[in-house]
C-alpha positions in Angstrom: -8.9 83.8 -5.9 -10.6 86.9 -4.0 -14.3 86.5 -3.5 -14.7 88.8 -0.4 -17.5 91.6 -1.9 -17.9 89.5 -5.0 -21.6 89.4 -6.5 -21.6 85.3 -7.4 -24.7 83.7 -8.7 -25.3 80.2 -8.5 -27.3 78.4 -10.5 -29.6 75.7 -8.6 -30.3 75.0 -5.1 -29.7 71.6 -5.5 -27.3 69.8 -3.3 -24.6 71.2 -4.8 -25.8 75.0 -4.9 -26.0 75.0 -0.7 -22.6 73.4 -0.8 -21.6 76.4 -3.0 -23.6 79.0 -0.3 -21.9 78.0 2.4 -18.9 78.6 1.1 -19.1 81.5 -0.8 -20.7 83.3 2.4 -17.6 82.1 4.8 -15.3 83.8 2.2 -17.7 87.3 2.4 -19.1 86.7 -1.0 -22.6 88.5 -1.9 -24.6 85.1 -2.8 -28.0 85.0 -4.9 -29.4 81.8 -6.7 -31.7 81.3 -9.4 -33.7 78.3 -9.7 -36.0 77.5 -12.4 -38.2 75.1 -10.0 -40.9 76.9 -7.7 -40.3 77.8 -4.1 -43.3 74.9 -3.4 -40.9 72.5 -4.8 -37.4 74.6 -3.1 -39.4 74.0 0.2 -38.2 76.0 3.2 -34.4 76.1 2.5 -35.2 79.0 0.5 -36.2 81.2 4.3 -33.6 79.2 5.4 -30.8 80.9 3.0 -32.4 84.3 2.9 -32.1 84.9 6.5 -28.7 84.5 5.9 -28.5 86.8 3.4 -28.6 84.8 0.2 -31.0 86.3 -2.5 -33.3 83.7 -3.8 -35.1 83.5 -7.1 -37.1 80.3 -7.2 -39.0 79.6 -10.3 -37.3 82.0 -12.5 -34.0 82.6 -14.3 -34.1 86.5 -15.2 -31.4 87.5 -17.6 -30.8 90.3 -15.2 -29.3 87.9 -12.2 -26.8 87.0 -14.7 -25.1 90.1 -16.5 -24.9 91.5 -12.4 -22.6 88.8 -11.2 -19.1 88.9 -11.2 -19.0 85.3 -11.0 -21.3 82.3 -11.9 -21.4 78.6 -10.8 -24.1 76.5 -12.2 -24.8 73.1 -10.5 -23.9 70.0 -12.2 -26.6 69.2 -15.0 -27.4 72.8 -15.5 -27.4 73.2 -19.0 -25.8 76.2 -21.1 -28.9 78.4 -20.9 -29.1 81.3 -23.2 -29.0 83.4 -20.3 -25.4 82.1 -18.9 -24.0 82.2 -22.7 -24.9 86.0 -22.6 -23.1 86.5 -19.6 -19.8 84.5 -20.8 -20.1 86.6 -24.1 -20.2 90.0 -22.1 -17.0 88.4 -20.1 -18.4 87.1 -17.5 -16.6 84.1 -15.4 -18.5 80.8 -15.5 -16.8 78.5 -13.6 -17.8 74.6 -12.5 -18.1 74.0 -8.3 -15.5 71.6 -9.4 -13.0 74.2 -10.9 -13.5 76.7 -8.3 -13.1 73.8 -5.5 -10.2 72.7 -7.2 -8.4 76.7 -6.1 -8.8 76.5 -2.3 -8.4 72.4 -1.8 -4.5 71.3 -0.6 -4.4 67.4 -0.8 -4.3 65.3 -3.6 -7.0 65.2 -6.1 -8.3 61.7 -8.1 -10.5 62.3 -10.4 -12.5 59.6 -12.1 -14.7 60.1 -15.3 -16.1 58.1 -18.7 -19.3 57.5 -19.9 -20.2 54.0 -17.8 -18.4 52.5 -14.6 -17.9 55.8 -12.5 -19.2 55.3 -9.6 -17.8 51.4 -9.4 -14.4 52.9 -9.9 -14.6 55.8 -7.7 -16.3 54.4 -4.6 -13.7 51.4 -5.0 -10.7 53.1 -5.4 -11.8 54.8 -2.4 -11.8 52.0 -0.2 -9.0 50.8 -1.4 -7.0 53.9 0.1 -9.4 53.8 3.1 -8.5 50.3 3.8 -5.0 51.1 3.5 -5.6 53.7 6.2 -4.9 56.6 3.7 -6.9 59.5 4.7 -9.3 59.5 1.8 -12.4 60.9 1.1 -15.3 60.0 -1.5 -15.9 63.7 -3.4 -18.1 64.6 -6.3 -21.1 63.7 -8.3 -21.4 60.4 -6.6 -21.6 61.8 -3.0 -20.4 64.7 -1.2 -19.7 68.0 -4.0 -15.9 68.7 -3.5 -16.5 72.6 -2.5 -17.5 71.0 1.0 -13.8 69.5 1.8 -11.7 73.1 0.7 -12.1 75.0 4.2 -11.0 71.8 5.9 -8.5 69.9 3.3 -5.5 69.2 4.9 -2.0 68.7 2.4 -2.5 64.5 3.0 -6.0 64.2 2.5 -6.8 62.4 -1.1 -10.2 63.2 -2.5 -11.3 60.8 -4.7 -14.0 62.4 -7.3 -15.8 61.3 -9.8 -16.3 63.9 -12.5 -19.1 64.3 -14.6 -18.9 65.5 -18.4 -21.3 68.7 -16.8 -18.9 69.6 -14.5 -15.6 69.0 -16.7 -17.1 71.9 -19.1 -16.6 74.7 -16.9 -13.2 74.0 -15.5 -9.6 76.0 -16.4 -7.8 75.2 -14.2 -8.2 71.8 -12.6 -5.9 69.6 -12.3 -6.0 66.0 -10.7 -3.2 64.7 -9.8 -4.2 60.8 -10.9 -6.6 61.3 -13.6 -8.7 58.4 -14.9 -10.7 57.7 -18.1 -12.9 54.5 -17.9 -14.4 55.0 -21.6 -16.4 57.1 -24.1 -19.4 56.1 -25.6 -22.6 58.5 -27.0 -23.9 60.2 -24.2 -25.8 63.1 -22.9 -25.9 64.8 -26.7 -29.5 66.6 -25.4 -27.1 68.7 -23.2 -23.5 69.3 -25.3 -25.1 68.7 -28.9 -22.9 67.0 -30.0 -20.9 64.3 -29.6 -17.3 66.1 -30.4 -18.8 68.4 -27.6 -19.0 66.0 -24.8 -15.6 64.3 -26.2 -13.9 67.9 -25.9 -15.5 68.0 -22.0 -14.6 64.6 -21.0 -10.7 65.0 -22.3 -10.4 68.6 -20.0 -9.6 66.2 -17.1 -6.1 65.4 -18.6 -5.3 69.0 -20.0 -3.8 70.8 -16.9 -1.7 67.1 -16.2 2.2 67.6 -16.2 4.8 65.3 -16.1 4.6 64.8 -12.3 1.0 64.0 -12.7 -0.8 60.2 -14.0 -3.5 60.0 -16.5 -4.6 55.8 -16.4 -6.6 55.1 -19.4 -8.2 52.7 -21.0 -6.4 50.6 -23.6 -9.4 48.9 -25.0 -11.2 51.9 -26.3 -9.2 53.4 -29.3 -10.9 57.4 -28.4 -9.1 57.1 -24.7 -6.3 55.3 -25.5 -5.6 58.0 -28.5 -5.7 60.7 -25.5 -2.2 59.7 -24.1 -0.4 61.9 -26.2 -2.4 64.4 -25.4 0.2 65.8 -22.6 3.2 66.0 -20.7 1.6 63.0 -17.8 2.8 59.7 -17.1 0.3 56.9 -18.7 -0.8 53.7 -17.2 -3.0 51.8 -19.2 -5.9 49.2 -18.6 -6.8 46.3 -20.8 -8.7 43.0 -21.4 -7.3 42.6 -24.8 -3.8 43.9 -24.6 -0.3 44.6 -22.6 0.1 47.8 -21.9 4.0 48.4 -21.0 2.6 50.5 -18.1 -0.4 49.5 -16.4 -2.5 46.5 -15.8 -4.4 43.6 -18.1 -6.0 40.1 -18.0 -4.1 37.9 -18.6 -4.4 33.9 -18.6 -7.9 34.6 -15.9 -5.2 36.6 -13.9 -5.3 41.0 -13.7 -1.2 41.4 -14.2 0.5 44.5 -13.1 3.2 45.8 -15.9 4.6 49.1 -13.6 7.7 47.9 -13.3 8.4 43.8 -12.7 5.8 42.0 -14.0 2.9 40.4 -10.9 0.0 39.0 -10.7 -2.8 40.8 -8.8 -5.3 38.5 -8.2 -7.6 36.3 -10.7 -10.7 37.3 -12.4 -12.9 34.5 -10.7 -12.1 36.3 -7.1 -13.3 39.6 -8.5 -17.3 40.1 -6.8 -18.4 42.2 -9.1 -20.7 40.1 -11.9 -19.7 41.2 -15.8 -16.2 41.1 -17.6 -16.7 44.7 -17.6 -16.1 45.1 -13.9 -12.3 43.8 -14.4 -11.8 47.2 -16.0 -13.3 49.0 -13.1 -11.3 46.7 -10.8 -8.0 47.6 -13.2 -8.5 51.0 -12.9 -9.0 51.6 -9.0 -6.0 49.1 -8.6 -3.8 51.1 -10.8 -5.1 54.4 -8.8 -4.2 52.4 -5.4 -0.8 51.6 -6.7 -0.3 55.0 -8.0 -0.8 56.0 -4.4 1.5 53.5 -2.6 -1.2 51.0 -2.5 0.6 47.8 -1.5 -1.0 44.5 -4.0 -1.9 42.2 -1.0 -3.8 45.0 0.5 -5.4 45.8 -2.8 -6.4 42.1 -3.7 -8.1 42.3 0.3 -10.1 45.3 -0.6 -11.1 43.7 -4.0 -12.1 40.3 -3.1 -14.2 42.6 0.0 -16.0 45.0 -2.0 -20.0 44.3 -2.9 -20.7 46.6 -5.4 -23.3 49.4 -5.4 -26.9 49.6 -5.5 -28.4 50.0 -8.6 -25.5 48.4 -10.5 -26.2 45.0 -11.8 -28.0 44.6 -7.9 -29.5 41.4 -7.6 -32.6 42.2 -5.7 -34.3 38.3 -5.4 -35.5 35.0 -7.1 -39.3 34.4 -7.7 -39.8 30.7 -8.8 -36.4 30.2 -10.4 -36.8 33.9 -12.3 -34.2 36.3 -11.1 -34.7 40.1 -10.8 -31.8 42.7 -11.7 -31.4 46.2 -11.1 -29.4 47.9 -13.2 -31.1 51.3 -13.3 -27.6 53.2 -13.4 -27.4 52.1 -16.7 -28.4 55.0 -18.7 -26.2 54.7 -21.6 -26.8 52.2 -24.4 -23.0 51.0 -23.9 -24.2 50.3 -19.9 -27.1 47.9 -21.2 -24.7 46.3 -23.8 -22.1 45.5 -20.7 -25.1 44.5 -18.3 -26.4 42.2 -21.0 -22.8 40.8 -21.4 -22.9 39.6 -17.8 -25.6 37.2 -18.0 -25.1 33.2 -19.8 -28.8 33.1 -19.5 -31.7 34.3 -21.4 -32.8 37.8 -20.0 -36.4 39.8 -20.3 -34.8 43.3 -20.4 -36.7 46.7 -19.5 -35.9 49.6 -21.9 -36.8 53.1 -22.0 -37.2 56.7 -20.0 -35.6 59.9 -21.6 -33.6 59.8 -24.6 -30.6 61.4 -24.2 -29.7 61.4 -27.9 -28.5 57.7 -27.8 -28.1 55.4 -31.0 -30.6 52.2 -29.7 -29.8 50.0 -32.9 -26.4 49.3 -31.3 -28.0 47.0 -29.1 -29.2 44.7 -32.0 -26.2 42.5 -32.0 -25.9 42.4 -28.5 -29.3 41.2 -28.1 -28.6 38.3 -30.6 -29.2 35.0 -28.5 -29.5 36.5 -25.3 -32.2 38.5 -25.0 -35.8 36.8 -25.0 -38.1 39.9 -24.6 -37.9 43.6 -24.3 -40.6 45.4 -22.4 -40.8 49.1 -23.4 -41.9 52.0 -21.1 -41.3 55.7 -21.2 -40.8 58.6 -23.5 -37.9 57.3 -25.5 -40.2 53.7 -26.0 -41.3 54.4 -29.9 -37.6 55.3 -30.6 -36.4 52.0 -29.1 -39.5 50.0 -31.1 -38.2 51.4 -34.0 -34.7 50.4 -33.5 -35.3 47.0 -32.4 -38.2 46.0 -34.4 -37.5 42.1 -35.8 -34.3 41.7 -33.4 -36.5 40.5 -30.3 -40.2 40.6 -29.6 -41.1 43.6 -28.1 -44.1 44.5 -25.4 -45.2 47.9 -23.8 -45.9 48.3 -20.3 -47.5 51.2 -18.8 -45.3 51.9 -16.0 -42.6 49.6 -14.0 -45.2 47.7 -12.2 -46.6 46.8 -15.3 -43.2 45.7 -16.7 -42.4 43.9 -13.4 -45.0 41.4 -13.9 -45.2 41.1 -17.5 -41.1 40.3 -17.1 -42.1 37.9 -14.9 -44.4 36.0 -17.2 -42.4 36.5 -20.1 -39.2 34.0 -17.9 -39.1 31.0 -17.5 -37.4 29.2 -14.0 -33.0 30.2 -14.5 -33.5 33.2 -16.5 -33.2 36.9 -15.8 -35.2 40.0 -15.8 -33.4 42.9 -15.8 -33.5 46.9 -15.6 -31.4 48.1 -17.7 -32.9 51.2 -19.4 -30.3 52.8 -21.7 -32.0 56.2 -20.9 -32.3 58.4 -17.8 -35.2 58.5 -15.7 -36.2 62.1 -15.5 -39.2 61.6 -17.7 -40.9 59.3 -15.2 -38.7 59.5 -11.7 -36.3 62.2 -9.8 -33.3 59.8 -10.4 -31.9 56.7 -11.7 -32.5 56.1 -7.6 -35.8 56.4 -7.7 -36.0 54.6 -10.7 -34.6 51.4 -9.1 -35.8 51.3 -5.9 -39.4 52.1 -7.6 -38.3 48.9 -9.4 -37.3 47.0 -6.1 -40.5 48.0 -4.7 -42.8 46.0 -7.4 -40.6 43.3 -7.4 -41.1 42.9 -3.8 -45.1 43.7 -4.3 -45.0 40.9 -6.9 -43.1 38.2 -4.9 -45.8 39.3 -1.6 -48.5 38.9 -3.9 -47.5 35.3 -5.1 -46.7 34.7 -1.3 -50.8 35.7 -0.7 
């Protein structure tokens, strides 16, 4: 792909869109970015690029920037603006950092994607290959956008990326050459509209696979599982409920491999990771591991050494027998369901931010016998009040601190309260980071006040 004299326009100047400068000005590229925020939010990285000869509208997406380019790259999360669907209609090429990545990058691509358990998955199966002194490499929207590896890649690197739905939209080309599904639940319909939408964008990860190439899905949810014979790849399924002929499942409190001679992995109760559903991330990086030579004794090791991530079902202290949880990375209803599955004991949960289109009376059942309180905050908190009204007692906080302590007084000594908002946090916070360290930080105020 030629981009020497090419006008490209990338949308955002996030950390994606100065991933995307740099390398579209080594390869002679003419570079401008739009960017709805305001330079006083941009900061000075907006001088910063124009003195190297990037054209920078900040706080403004003119049509015009669009039908000039010869190419366009919006950031991950930019949504299709009227202004980018113009350009596609007058033939313009809109392609993904991922997709145009994916035509400069030698090594061996793993891409990870579903709609809860990415980042588990990825950063796992990453340190699985690390640990087994593969020259890996963590890539995507959990870290480091894969456009930074392509001028450096080298034929036996092995990127392991987790893919958004966002960034899955704008490919053609891509192809990884292990290609995971976790699962597909309702998700982000306030950016693809519709659900069939994000569905189609999710299953473009397997549609460039061929024969050579492994697509490891999961057996428990009938929508993936239906996807393997979608294409030419080689399947290897996961499963908690069944034996796949290829793959891995639970089996007897055991994960059993099925690719080739039957073998045990390791069992469940050595797994780190709190919540059934964190043997189906476990499956799924150990089937990428063994997909890439992995050895099982060096894959159990990594497993049984792995801690989790922040954010995820983070246990961040006990105040008087009451235990606090941060789950703020689950922004999908089907997240809260799993992270309410993980407790035996009676949990205060903390609901609410942006709505993202979800379906909140799916968490009436799971809420059955488990859940002793909800405490409400945020835009989507009159939503969730209707949807849960008689199925637990509900309360409104005005913010987290607010929620913190009310959770507090809501437990009683061996029980749980837990973030777990089904909803993102951009009405209230820059990230589901923010969101749960904002958490951490009035949990800690609360246990320094009782300490006074």
């Amino acid at each position: 792909m030629e981009l020497q004299g090419k006008n490209v326009l990338v949308v955002g100047l996030g950390k994606t869109g100065e991933a995307l400068c740099r390398f579209l000005l080594a390869r002679g590229a003419r570079v401008t970015v739009v960017d709805k925020q305001p330079a006083e939010a941009l900061g000075r990285k907006i001088e910063r690029w124009r003195e190297r000869g990037v054209t920078v509208a900040a706080g403004r997406q003119d049509r015009v920037y669009f039908l000039k380019a010869d190419l366009i790259i919006p950031s991950p999360g930019v949504p299709p603006i009227p202004e980018m669907e113009t350009a596609r209609a007058k033939g313009i090429a809109v392609l993904s950092e991922l997709e145009l990545a994916s035509r400069f990058l030698r090594g061996t691509v793993v891409g990870i994607t579903g709609s809860n358990g990415k980042s588990t998955t990825t950063t796992l199966a990453h340190k699985i290959l690390k640990d087994a002194g593969r020259r890996a490499f963590l890539a995507g929207n959990i870290c480091t956008p894969l456009i930074s590896f392509a001028d450096r890649s080298r034929a036996d690197d092995v990127f392991v990326t987790e893919i958004s739905s966002f960034q899955l939209t704008y490919t053609q080309t891509f192809k990884p050459a292990v290609a995971a599904i976790l699962n597909i639940s309702i998700n982000h319909i306030d950016w693809h509209g519709t659900f069939e939408h994000y569905l189609e964008a999710k299953t473009k990860i397997l549609r460039n696979q061929d024969a050579g190439d492994a697509a490891i899905l999961n057996r428990d949810d009938p929508r993936v599982w239906a996807l393997r014979r979608t294409g030419p790849f080689q399947t290897f399924g996961f499963s908690r409920r069944y034996r796949p002929a290829r793959g891995i499942s639970v089996r007897n409190g055991s994960l059993v491999l099925t690719d080739g001679p039957t073998r045990k992995l390791m069992r469940t109760s050595e797994i780190p990771l709190p919540g059934a559903h964190n043997w189906e991330n476990v499956m799924a990086a150990a089937l990428i591991g063994r997909r890439l030579g992995v050895p099982l004794p060096l894959i159990k090791k990594s497993v049984k050494g792995f801690r989790g991530l922040e954010h995820r079902l983070e246990r961040v202290l006990t105040l008087k027998g009451v235990t606090f949880v941060n789950d703020s990375k689950a922004t999908t209803v089907d997240a809260t369901i799993k992270a309410l599955e993980s407790f035996g004991q009676k949990v205060v949960v903390i609901l609410g931010g942006k709505d993202k289109g979800a379906d909140f009376t799916l968490l009436r059942r799971p809420m059955r016998g488990r859940v002793k309180r909800v405490i409400l905050v945020g835009q989507a908190k009159d939503k969730i009040r209707a949807a849960l009204a008689g199925y637990a007692p509900l309360e409104e906080a005005a913010g987290l601190r607010q929620a913190v302590r009310s959770g507090f007084e809501s437990a009683a000594r061996g029980e749980i309260v837990l973030l777990a908002p089904a909803c993102a946090s951009f009405d209230m916070f820059k990230d589901y980071e923010d969101r749960g360290r904002a958490f951490k930080k009035e949990v800690r105020r609360l246990a320094e006040r009782m300490k006074d």
